[in-house]
N, CA, C and O atoms as CSV, one atom per row, in Angstrom:
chain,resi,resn,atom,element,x,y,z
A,1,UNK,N,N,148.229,66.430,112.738
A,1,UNK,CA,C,147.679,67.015,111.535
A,1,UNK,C,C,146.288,67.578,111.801
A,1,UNK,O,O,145.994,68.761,111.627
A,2,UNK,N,N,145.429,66.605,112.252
A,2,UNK,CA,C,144.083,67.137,112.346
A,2,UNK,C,C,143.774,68.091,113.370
A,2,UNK,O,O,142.721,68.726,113.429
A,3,UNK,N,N,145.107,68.196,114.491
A,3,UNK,CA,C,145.117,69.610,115.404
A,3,UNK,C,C,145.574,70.729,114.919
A,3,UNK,O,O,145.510,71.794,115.533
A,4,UNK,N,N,146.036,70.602,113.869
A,4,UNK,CA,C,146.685,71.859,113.244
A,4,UNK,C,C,145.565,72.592,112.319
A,4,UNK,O,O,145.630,73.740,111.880
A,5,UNK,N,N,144.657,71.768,112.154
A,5,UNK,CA,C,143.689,71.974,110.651
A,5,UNK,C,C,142.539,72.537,112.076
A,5,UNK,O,O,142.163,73.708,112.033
A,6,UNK,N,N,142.266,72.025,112.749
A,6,UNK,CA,C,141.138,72.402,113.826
A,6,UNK,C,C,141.679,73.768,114.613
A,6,UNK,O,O,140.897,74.714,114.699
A,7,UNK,N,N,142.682,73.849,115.045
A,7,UNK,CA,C,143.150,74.947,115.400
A,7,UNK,C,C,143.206,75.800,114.077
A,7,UNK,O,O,142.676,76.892,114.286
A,8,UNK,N,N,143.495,75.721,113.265
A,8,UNK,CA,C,142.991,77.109,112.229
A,8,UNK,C,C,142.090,77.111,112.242
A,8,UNK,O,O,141.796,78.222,112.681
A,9,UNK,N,N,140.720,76.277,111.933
A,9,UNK,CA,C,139.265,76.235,112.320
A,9,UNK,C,C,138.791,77.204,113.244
A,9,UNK,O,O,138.132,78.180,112.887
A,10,UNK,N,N,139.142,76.936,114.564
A,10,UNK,CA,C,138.867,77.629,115.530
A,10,UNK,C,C,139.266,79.155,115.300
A,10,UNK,O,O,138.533,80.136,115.174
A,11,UNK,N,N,140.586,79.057,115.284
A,11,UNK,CA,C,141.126,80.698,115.055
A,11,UNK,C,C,140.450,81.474,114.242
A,11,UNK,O,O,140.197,82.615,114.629
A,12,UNK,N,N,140.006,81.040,112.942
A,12,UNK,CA,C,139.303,81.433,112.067
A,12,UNK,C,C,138.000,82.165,112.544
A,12,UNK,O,O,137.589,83.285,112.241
A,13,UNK,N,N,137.569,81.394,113.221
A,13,UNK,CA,C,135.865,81.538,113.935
A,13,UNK,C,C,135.974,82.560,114.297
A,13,UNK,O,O,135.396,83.539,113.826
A,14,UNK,N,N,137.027,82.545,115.556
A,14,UNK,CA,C,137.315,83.640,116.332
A,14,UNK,C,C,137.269,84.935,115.553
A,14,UNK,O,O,136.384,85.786,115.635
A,15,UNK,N,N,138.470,84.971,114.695
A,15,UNK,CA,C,138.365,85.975,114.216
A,15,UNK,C,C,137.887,86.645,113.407
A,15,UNK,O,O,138.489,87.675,113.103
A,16,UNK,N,N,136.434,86.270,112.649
A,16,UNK,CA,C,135.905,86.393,111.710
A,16,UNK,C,C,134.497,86.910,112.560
A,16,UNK,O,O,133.701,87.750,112.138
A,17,UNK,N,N,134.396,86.071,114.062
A,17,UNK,CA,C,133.425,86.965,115.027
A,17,UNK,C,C,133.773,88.416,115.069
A,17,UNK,O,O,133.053,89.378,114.803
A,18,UNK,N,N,135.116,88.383,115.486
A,18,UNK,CA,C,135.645,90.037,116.094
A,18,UNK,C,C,135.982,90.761,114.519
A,18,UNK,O,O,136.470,91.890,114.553
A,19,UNK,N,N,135.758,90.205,113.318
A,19,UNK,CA,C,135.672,91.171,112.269
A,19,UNK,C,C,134.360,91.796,112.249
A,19,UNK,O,O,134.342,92.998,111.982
A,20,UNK,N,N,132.879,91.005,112.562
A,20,UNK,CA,C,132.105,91.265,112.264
A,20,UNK,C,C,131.250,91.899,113.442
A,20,UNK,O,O,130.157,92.408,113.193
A,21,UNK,N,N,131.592,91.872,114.293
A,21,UNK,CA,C,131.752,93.090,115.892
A,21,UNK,C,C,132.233,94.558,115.113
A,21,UNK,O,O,131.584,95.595,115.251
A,22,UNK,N,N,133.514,94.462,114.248
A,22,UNK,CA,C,133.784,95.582,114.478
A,22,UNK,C,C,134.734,95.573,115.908
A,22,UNK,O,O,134.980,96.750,116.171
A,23,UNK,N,N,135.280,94.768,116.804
A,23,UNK,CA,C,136.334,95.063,117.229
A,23,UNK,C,C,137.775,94.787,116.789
A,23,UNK,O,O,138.676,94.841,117.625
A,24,UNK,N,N,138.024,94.494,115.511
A,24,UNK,CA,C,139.751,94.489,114.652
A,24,UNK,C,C,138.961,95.307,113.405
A,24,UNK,O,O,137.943,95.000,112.784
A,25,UNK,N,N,139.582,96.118,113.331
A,25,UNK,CA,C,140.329,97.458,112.389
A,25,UNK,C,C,141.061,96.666,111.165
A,25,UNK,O,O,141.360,95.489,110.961
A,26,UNK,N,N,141.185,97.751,110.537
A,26,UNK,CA,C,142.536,97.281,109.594
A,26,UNK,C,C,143.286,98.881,109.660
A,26,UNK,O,O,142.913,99.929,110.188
A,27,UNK,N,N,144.208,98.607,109.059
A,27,UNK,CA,C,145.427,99.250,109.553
A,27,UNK,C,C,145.323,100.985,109.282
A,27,UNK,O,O,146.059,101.943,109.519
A,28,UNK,N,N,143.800,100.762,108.569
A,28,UNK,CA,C,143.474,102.700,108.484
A,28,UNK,C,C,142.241,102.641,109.277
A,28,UNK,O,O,141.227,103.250,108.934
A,29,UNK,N,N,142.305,102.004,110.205
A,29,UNK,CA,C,141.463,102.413,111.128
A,29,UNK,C,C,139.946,101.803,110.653
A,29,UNK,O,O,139.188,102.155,111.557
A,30,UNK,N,N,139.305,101.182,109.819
A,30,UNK,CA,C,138.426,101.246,109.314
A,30,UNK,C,C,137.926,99.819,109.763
A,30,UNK,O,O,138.550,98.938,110.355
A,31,UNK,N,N,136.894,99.835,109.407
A,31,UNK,CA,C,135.837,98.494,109.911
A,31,UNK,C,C,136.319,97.173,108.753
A,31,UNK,O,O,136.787,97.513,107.666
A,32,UNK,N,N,136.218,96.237,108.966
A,32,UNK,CA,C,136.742,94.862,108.130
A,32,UNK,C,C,135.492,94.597,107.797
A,32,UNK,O,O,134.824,94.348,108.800
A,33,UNK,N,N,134.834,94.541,106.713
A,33,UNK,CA,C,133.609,94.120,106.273
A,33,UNK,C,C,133.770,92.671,105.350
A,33,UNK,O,O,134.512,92.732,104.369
A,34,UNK,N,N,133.183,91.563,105.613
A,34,UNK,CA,C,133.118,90.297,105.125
A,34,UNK,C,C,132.107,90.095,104.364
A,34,UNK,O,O,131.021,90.437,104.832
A,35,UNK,N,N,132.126,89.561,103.139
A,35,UNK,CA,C,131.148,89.079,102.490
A,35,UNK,C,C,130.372,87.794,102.644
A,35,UNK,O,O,130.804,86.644,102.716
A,36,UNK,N,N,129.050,88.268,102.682
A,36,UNK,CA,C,128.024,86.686,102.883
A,36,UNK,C,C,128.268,85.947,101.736
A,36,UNK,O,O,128.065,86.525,100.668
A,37,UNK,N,N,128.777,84.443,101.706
A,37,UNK,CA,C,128.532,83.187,101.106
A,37,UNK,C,C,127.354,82.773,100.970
A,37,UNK,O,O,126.708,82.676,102.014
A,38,UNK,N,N,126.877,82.507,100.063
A,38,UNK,CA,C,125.732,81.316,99.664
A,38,UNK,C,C,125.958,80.253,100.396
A,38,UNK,O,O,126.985,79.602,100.205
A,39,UNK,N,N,125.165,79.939,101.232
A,39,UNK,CA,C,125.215,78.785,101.631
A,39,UNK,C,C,124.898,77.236,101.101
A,39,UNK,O,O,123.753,76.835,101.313
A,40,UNK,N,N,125.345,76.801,100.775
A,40,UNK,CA,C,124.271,75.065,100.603
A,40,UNK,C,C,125.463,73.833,100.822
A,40,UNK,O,O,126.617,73.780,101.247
A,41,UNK,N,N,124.383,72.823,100.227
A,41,UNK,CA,C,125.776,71.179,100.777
A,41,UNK,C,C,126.492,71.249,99.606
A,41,UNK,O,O,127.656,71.551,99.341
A,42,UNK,N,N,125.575,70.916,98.990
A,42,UNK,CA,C,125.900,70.612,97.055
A,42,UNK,C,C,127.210,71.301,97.079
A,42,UNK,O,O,128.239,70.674,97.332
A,43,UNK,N,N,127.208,72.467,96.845
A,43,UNK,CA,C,128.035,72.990,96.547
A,43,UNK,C,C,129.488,73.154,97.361
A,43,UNK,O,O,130.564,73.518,96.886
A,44,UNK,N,N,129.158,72.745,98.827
A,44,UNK,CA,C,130.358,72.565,99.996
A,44,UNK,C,C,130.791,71.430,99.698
A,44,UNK,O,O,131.933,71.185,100.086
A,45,UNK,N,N,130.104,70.428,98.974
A,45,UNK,CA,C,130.771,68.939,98.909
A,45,UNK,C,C,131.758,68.901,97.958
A,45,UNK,O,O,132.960,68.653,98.056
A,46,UNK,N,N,130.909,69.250,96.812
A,46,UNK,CA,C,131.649,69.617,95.556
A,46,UNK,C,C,133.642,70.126,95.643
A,46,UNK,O,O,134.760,69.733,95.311
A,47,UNK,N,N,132.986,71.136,96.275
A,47,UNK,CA,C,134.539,72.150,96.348
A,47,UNK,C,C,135.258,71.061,97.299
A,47,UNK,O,O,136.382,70.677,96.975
A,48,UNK,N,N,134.746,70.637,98.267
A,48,UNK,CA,C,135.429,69.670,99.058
A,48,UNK,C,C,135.982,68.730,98.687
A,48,UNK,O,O,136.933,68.134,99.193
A,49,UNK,N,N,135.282,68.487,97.552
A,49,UNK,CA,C,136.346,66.757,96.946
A,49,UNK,C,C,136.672,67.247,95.742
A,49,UNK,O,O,137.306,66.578,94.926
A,50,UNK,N,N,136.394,68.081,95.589
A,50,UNK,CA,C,137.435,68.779,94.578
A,50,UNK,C,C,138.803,68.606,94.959
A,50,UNK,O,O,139.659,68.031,94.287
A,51,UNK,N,N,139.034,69.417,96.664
A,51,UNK,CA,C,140.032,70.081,96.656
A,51,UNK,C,C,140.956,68.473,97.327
A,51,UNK,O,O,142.039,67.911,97.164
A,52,UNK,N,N,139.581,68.275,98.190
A,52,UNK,CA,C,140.532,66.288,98.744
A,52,UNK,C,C,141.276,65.712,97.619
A,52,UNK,O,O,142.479,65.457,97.670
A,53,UNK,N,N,140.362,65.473,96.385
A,53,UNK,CA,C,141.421,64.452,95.478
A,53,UNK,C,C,142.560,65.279,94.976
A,53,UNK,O,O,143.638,64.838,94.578
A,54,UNK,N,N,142.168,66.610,95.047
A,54,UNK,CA,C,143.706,66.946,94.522
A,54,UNK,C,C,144.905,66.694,95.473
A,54,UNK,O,O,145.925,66.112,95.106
A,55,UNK,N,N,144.673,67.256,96.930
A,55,UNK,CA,C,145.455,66.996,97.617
A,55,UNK,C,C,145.929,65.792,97.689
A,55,UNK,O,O,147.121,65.580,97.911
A,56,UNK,N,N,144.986,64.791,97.496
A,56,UNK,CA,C,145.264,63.146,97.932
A,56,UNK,C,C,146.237,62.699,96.570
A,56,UNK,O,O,147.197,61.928,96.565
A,57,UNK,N,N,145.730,63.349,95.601
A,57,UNK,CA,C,146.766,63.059,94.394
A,57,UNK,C,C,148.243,63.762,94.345
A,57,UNK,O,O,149.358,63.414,93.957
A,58,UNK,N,N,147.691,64.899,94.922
A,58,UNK,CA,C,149.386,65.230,94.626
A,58,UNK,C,C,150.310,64.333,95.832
A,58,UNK,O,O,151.392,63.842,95.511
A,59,UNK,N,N,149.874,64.213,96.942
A,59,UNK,CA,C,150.382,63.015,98.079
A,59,UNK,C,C,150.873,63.643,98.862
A,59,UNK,O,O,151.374,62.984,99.774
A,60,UNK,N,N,151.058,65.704,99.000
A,60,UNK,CA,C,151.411,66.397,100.322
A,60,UNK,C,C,150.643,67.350,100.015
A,60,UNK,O,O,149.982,67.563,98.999
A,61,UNK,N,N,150.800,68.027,101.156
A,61,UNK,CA,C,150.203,69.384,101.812
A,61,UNK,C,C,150.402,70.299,100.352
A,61,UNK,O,O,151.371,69.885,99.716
A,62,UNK,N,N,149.690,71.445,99.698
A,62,UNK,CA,C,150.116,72.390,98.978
A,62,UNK,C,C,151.140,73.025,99.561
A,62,UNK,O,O,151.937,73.446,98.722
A,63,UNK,N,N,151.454,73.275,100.753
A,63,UNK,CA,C,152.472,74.148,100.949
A,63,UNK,C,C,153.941,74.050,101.054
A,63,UNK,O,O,154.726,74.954,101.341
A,64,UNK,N,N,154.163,72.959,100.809
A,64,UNK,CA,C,155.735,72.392,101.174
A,64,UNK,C,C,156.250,71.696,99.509
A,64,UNK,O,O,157.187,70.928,99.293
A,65,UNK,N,N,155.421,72.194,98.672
A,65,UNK,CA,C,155.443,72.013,97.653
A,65,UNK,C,C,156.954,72.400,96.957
A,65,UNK,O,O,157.601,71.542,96.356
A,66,UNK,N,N,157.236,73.228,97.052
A,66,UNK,CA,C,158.729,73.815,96.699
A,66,UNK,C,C,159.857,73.382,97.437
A,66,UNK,O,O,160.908,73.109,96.857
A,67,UNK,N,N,159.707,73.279,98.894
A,67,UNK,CA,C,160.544,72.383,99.873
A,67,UNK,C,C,160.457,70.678,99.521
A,67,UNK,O,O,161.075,69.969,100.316
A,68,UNK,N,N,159.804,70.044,98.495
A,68,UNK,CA,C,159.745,69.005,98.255
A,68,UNK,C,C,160.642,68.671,97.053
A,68,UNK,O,O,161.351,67.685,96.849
A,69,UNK,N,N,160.388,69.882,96.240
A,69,UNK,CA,C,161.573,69.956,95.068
A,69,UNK,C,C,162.949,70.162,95.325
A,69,UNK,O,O,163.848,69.718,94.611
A,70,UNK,N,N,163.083,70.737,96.195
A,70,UNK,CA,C,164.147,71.243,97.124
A,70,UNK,C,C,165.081,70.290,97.388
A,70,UNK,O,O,166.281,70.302,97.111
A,71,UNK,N,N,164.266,69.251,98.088
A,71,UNK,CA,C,164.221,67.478,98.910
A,71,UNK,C,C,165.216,66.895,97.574
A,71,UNK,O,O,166.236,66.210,97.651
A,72,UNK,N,N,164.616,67.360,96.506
A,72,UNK,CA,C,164.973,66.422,95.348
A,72,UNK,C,C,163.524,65.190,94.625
A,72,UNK,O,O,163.481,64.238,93.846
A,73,UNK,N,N,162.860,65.723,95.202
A,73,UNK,CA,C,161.403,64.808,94.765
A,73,UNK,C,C,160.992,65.601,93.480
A,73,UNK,O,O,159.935,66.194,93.697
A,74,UNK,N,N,161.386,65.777,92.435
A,74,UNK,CA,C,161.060,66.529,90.937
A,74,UNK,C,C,159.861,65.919,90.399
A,74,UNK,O,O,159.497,66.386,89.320
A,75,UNK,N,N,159.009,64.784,90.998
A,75,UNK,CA,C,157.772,64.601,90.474
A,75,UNK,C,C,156.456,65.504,90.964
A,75,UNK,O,O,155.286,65.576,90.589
A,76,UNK,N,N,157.349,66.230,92.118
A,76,UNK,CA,C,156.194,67.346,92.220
A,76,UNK,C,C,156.519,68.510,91.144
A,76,UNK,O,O,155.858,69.535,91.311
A,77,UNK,N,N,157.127,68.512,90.429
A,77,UNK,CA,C,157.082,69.728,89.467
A,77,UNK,C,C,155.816,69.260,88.459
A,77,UNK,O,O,155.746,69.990,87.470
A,78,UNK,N,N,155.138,68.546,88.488
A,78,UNK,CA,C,154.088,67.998,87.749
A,78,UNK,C,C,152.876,68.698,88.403
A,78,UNK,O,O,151.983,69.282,87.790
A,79,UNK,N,N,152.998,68.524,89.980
A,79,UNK,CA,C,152.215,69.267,90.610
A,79,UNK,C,C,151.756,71.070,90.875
A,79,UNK,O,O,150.690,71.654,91.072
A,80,UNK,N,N,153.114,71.469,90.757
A,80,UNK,CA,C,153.123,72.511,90.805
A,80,UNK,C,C,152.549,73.297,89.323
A,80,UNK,O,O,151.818,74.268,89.127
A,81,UNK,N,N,153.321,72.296,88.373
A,81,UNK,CA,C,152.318,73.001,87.044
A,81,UNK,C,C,151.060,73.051,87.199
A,81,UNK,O,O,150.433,74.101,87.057
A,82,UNK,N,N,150.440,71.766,87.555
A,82,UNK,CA,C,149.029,71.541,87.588
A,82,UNK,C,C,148.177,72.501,88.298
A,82,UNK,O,O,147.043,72.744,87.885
A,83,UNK,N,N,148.868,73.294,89.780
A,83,UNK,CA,C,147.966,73.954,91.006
A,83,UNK,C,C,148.305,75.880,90.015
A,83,UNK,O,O,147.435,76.745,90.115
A,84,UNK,N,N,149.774,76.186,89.104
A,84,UNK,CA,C,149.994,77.231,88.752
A,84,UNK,C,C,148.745,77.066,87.360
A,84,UNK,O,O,148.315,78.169,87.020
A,85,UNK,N,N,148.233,76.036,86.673
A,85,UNK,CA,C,147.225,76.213,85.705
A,85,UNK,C,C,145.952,76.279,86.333
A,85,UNK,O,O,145.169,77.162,85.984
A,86,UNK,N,N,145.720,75.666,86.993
A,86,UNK,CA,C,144.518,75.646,87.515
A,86,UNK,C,C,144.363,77.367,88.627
A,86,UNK,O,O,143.380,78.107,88.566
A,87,UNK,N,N,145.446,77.586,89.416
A,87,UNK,CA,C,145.066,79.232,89.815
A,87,UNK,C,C,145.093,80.247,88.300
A,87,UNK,O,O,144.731,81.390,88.579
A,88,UNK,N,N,145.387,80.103,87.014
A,88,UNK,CA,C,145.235,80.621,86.434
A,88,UNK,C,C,144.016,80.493,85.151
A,88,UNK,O,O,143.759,80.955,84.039
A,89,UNK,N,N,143.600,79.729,85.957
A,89,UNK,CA,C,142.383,79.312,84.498
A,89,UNK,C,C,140.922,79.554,85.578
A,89,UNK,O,O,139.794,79.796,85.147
A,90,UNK,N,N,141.359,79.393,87.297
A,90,UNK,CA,C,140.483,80.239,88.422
A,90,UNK,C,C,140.412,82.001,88.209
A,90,UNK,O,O,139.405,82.710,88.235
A,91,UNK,N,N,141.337,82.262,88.069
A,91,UNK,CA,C,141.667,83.452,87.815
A,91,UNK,C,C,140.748,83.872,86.196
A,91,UNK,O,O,139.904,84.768,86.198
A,92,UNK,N,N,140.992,83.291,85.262
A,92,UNK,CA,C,140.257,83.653,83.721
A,92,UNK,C,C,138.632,83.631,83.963
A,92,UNK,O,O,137.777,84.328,83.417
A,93,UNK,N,N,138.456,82.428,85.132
A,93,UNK,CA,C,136.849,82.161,85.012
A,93,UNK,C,C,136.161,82.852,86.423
A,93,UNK,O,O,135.159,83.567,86.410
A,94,UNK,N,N,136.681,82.594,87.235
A,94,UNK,CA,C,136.423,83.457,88.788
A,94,UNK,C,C,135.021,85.148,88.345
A,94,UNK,O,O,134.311,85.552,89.267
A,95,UNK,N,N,134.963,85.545,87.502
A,95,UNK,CA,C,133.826,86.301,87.198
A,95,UNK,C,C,132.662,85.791,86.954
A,95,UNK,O,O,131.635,86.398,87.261
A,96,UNK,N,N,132.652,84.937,86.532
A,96,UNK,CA,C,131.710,83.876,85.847
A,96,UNK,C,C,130.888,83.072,86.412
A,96,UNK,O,O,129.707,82.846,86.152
A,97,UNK,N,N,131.809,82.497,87.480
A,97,UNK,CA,C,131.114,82.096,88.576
A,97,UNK,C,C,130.896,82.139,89.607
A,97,UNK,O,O,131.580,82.758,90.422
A,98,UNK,N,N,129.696,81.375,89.914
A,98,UNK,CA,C,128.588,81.535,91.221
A,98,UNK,C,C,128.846,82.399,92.768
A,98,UNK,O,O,128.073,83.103,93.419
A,99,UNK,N,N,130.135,82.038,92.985
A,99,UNK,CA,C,130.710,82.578,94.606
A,99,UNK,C,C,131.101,84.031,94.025
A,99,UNK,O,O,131.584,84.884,94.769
């Protein structure tokens, strides 16, 4: 698990260097321009255990979420409501705030 999460880490780095080189394009030829983050803790912690207890509450990965219903585990349909309200109430407020 924690090689899979570090290896996107890494990859990430990587490629977020060679966006900001200017050596990867996007597909019209054009420069990939990234936006600067605010930096601070406060606010990295925050989002961080935000996003831990959710994960730790729902009890898997977000992504296998539908393959779990699939399984026959229907107490993640509790979950899935919860992550489809919450991207949509991100979505209503996402202007508003800070990032």
């Amino acid at each position: 698990m924690f090689g899979i999460i570090g290896s996107a880490v890494v990859i990430s780095m990587v490629f977020m260097q060679l966006f900001k080189r200017g050596s990867i394009k996007n597909f019209k030829g054009e420069n990939i321009i990234t936006k600067e983050k605010k930096k601070g803790l406060i606010r990295t912690l925050v989002g961080g255990t935000i996003f831990g207890l959710g994960w730790a509450l729902a009890g898997a990965c977000p992504g296998p979420m539908f393959v779990l219903v699939g399984h026959g585990i229907t107490a993640i349909l509790i979950v899935i409501l919860g992550a489809t309200i919450g991207a949509f109430v991100y979505g209503l407020l996402s202007n508003k705030l800070p990032n």
